[in-house]
Backbone as CSV, one residue per row, in Angstrom:
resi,resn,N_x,N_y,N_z,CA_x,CA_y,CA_z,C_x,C_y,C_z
1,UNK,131.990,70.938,101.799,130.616,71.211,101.414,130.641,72.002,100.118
2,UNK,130.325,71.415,99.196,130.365,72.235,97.625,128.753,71.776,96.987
3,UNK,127.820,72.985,97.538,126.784,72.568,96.967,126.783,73.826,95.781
4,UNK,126.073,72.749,94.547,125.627,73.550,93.736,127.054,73.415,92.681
5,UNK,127.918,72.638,92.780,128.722,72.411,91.920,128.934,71.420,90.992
6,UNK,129.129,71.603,89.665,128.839,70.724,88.386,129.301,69.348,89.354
7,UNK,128.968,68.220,88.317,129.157,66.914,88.756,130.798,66.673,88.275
8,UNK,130.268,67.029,86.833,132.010,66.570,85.854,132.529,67.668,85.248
9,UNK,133.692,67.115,84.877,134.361,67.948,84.200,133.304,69.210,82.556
10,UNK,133.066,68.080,82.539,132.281,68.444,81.131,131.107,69.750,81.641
11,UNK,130.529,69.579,82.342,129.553,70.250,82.556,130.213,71.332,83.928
12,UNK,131.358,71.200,83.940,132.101,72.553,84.615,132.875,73.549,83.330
13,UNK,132.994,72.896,81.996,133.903,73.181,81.142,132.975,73.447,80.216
14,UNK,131.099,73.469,80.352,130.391,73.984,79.192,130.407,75.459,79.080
15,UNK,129.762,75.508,77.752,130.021,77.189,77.162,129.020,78.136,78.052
16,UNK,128.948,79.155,78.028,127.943,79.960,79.024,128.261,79.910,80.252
17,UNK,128.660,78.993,80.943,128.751,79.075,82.307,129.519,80.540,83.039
18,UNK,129.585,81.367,83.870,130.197,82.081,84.819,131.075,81.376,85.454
19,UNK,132.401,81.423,85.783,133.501,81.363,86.678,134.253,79.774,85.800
20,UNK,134.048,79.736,84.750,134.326,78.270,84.143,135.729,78.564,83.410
21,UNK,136.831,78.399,84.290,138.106,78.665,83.851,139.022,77.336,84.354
22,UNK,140.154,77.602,83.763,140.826,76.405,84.226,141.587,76.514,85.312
23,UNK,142.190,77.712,86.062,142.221,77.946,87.397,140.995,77.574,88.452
24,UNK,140.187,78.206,88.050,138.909,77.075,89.476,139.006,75.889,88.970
25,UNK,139.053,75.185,88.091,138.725,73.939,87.905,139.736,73.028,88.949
26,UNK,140.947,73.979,88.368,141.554,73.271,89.691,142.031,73.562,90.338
27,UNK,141.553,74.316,91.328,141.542,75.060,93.013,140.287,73.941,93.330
28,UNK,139.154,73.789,92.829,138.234,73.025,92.919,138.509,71.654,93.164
29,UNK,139.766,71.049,92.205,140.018,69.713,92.348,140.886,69.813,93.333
30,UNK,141.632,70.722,93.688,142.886,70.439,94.694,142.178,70.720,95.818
31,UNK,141.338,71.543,96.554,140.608,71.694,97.381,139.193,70.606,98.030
32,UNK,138.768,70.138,97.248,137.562,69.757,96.917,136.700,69.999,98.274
33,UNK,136.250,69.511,98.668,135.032,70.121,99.779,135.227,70.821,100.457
34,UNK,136.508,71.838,100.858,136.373,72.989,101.186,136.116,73.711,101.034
35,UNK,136.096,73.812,99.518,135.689,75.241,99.368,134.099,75.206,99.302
36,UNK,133.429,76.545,99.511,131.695,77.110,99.393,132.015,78.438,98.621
37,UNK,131.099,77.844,97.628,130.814,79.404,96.653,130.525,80.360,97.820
38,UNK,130.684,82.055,97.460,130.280,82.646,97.915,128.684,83.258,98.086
39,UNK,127.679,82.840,97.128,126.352,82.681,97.317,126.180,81.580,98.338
40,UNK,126.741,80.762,98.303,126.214,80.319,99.573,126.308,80.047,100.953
41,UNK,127.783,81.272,100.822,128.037,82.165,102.420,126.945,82.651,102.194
42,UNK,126.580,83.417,101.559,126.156,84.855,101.408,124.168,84.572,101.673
43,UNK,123.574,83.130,101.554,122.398,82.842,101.616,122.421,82.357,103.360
44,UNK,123.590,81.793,103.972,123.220,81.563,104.635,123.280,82.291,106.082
45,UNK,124.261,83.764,105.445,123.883,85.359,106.139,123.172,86.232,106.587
46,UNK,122.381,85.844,105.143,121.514,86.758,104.876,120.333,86.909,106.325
47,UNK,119.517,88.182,106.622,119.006,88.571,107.499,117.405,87.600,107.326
48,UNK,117.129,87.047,108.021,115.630,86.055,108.100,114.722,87.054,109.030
49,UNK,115.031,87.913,109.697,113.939,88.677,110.400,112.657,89.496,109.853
50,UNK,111.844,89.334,109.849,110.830,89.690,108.946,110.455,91.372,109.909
51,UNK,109.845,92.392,108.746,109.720,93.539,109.863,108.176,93.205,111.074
52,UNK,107.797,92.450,110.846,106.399,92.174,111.554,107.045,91.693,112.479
53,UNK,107.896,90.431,112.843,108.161,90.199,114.110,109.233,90.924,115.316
54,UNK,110.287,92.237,114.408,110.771,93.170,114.858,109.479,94.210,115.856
55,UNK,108.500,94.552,115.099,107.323,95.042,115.282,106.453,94.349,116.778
56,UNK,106.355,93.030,115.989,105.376,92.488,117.583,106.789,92.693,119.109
57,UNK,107.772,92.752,118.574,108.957,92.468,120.190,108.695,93.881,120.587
58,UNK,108.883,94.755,119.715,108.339,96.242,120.008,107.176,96.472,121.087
59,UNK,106.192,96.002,120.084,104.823,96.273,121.059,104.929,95.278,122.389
60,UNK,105.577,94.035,122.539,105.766,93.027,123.657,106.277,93.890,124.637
61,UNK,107.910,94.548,124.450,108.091,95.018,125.282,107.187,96.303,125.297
62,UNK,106.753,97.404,125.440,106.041,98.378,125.534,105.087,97.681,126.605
63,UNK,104.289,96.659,125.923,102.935,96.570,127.025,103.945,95.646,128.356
64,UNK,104.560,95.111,128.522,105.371,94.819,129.617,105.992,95.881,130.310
65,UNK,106.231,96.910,129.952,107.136,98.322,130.917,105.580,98.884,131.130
66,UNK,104.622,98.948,130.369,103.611,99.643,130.920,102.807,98.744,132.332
67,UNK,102.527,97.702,131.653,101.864,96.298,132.917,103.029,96.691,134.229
68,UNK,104.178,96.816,134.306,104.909,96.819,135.545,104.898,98.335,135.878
69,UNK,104.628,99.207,135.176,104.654,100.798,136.239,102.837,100.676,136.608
70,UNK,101.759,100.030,135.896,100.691,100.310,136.507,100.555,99.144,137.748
71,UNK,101.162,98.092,137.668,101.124,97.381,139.289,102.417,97.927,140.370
72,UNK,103.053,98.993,140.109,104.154,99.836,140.805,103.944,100.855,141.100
73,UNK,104.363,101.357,142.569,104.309,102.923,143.132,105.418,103.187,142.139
74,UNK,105.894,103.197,141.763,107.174,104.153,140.960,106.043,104.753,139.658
75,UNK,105.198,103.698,138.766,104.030,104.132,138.310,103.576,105.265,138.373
76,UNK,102.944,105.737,139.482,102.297,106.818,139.572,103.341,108.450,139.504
77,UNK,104.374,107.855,139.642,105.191,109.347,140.050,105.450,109.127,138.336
78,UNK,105.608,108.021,137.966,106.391,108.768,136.659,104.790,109.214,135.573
79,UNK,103.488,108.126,136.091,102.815,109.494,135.253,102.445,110.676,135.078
80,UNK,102.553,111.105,136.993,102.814,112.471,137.274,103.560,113.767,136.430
81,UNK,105.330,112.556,136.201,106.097,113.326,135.996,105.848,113.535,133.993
82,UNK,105.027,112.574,133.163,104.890,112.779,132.375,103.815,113.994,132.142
83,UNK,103.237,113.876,132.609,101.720,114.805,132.834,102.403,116.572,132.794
84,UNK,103.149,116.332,133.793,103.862,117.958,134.154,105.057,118.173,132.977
85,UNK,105.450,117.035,132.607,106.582,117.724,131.483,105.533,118.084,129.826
86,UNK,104.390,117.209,129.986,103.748,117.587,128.741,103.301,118.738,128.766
87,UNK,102.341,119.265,130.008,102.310,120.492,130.499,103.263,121.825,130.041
88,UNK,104.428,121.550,130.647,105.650,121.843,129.974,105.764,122.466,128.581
89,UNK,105.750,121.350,127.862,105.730,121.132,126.390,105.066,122.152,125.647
90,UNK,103.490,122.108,126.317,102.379,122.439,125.452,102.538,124.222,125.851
91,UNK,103.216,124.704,127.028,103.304,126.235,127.367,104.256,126.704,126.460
92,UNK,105.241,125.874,126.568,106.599,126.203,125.950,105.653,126.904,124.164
93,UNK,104.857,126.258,123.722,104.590,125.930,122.159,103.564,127.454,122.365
94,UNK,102.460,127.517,123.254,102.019,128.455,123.187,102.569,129.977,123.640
95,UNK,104.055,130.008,124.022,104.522,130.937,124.284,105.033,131.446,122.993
96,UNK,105.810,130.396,121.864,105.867,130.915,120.583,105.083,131.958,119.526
97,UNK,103.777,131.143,119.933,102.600,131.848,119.098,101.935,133.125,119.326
98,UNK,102.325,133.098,121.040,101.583,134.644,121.306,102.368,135.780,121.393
């Protein structure tokens, strides 16, 4: 698979080009479809996850752990137990201040 590589000689051997030596030319010919530039390892690496759909799996799971503790007795104890540790929290903060 050698995409993106000159056709001929000539137009592997024009002026300007990047990597246009006579060592690739022929690693290129002695190899030939093995080798893949490294751009196009490197494109087909690259991360496709967009942050919005990282985001919606976020909120998916969240409202799924919440939907299963409010149809669950385990539910109620742990909002209990949130309730009393915020409790907690909020003494702890006003013990600083006074």
């Amino acid at each position: 698979m050698t995409v993106g590589l000159s056709a001929s000689m000539a137009e592997f051997l024009d002026r300007g080009r990047s990597g246009s030596n006579a060592s690739t030319f022929l690693t290129r010919l002695q190899l030939g479809g093995r080798v893949v530039d490294s751009r196009v390892i490197a494109g087909l690496y690259r991360s496709r996850i967009s942050f919005g759909a990282v985001l919606l799996m976020i909120v998916a799971a969240v409202v799924a752990v919440v939907a299963a503790l409010l149809v669950s007795d385990a539910g109620d104890a742990l909002v209990a137990w949130l309730a009393q540790s915020w409790l907690g929290v909020l003494e702890q903060i006003r013990g600083w201040f006074v």
